[in-house]
C-alpha positions, 0 to 999 in steps of 0.5 A: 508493478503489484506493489505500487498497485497495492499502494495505490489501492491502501490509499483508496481504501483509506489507509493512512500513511502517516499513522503507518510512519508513525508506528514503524519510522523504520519504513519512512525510507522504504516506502518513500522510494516505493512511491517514487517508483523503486519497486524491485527490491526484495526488501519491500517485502518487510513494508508489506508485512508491516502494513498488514500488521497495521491493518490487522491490529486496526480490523481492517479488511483486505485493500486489494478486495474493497479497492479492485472495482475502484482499481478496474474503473480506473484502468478502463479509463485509461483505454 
């Protein structure tokens, strides 16, 4: 479940995906299955490795930190 919240939150801090696909076409296959909810294999893990590539080459920040108060709003939502 991490992993899609991981997405989720790349998405929200504006991570672009179609620059991702662009610069590593290998994962175009993994991260679409990842997105259809096959999220418990072990070979996701090189995705992630990737988009933190991506993100530092870009000076991005961390996802997981700019994106949590958007993230917790959203599940108090849905209670």
């Amino acid at each position: 479940m991490q992993r899609m919240r991981r997405l989720v939150c790349e998405y929200y801090d504006g991570f672009s995906f179609g620059r991702f696909v662009k610069r590593f076409p290998q994962f175009k296959g993994p991260l679409t299955d990842l997105l259809m909810g096959d999220m418990f294999r072990d070979d996701l893990d090189a995705l992630f490795v990737a988009i933190d590539q991506m993100k530092e080459e870009e000076g991005n920040g961390s996802t997981m930190e700019s994106a949590a108060p958007l993230v917790a709003r959203s599940e108090t939502a849905l209670h």
